[in-house]
C-alpha positions as CSV (number, residue, x, y, z in Angstrom):
1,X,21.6,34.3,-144.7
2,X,21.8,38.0,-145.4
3,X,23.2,40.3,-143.3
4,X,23.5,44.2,-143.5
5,X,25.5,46.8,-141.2
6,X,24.1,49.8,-140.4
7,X,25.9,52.5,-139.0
8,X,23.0,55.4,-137.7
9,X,24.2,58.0,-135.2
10,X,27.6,56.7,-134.2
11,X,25.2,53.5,-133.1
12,X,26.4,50.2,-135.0
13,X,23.3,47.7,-136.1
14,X,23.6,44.5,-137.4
15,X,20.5,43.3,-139.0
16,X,20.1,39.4,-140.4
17,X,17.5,38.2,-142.7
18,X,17.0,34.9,-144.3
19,X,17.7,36.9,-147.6
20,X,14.3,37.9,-150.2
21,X,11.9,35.7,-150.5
22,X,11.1,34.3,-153.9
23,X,7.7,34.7,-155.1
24,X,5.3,32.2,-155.7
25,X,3.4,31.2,-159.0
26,X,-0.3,32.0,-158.6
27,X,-1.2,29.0,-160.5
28,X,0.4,25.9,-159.5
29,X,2.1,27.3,-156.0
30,X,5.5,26.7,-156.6
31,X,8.2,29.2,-155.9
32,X,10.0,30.9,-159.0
33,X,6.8,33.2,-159.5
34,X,9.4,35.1,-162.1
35,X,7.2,36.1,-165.3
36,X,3.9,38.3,-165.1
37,X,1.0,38.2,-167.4
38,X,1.2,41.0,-170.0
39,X,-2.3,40.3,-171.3
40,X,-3.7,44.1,-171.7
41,X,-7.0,44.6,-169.3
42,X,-7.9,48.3,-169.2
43,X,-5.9,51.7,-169.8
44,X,-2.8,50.9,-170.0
45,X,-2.6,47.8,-167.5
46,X,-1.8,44.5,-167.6
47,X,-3.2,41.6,-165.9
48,X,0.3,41.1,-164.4
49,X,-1.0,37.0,-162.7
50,X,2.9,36.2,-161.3
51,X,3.8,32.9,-162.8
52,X,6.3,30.4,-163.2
53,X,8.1,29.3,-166.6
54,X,6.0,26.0,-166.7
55,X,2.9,27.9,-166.2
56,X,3.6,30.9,-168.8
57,X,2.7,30.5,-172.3
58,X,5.2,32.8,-174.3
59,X,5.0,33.4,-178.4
60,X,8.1,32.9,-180.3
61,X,10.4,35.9,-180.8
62,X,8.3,38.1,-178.2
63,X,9.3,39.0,-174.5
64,X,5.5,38.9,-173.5
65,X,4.3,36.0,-171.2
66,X,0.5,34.9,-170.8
67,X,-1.5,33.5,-167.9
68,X,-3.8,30.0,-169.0
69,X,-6.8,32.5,-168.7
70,X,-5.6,34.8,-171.5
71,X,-3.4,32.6,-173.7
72,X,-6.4,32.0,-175.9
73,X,-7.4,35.4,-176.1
74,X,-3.9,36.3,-176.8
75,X,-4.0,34.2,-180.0
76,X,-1.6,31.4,-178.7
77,X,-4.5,28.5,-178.8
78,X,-5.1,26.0,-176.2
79,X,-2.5,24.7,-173.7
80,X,-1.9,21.0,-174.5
81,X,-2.4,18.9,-171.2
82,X,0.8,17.1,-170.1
83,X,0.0,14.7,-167.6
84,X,1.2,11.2,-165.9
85,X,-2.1,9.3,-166.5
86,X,-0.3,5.9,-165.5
87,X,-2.8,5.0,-162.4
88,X,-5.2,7.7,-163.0
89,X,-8.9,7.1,-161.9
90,X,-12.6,8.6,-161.1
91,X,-12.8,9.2,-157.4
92,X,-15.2,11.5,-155.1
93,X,-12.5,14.2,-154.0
94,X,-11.6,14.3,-150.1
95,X,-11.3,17.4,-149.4
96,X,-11.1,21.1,-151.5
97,X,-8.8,21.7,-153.8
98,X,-8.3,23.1,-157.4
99,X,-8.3,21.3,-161.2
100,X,-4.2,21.0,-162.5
101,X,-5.7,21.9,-166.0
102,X,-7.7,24.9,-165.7
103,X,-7.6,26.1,-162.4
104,X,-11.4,25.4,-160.9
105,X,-12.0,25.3,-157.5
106,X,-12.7,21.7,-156.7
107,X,-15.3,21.1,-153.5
108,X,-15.1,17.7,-151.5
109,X,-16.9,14.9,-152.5
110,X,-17.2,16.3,-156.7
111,X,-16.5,13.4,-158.6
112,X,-12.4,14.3,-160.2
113,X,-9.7,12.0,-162.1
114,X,-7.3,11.3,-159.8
115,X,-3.5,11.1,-161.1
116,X,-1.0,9.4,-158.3
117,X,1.8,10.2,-160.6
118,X,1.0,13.6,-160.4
119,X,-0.7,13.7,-156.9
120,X,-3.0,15.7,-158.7
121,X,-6.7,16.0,-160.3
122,X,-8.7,17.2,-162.5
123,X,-12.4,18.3,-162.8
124,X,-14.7,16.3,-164.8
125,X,-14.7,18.5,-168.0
126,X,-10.3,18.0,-167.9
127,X,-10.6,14.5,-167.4
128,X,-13.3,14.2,-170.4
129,X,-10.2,16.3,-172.7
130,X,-7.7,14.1,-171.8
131,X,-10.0,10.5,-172.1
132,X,-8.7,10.6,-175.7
133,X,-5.0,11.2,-174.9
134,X,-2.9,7.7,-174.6
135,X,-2.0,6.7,-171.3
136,X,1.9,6.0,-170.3
């Protein structure tokens, strides 16, 4: 827990925080959002997506990191799936949600893979990718 003394007009203050917050990854959720997108969008700026190591895509021998959306454009190719499919199968989706692979929003009742391993899905055009890759 942080804490900071402040001293303002002769009037002592203590003030307690949980300490800073670490930011999240816009793409997956989890916390150590550290890297931003450097993919250039107009003038000067950067799409600047906050993202976590797992989610960046980052050339050798550069300092630049890329969001899924522009690590094509940025000539890096396409991100190779790494999923659990051990138990994976078809399902109508229960509620909203979004595709592990490329991000889409997912509505209920759309038909997804479901991964338990992953506690996961994907949309119908993932799961159609990954059909050819060998299940664990």
């Amino acid at each position: 827990m942080g804490r900071n003394v402040i001293n303002k007009d002769g009037v002592t203050m203590i003030v307690c925080s949980r300490g800073q917050r670490t930011p999240h990854c816009e793409i997956c959720g989890k916390p150590n959002g550290i890297r931003l997108c450097d993919y250039p969008t107009s003038k000067g700026k950067t799409c600047d997506r906050r993202m976590c190591p797992n989610c960046s895509a980052r050339p050798q021998g550069k300092d630049e990191d890329y969001c899924p959306d522009h690590r094509e454009r940025a000539g890096l190719g396409k991100p190779e799936p790494k999923f659990n499919l051990e138990g994976s199968r078809m399902i109508a989706a229960r509620y909203d949600g979004r595709c592990k692979a490329c991000h889409v929003e997912i509505g209920a009742g759309d038909d997804v893979l479901y991964m338990p391993q992953e506690k996961a899905v994907l949309c119908e055009p993932c799961a159609a990718e990954t059909e050819g890759q060998q299940r664990l």
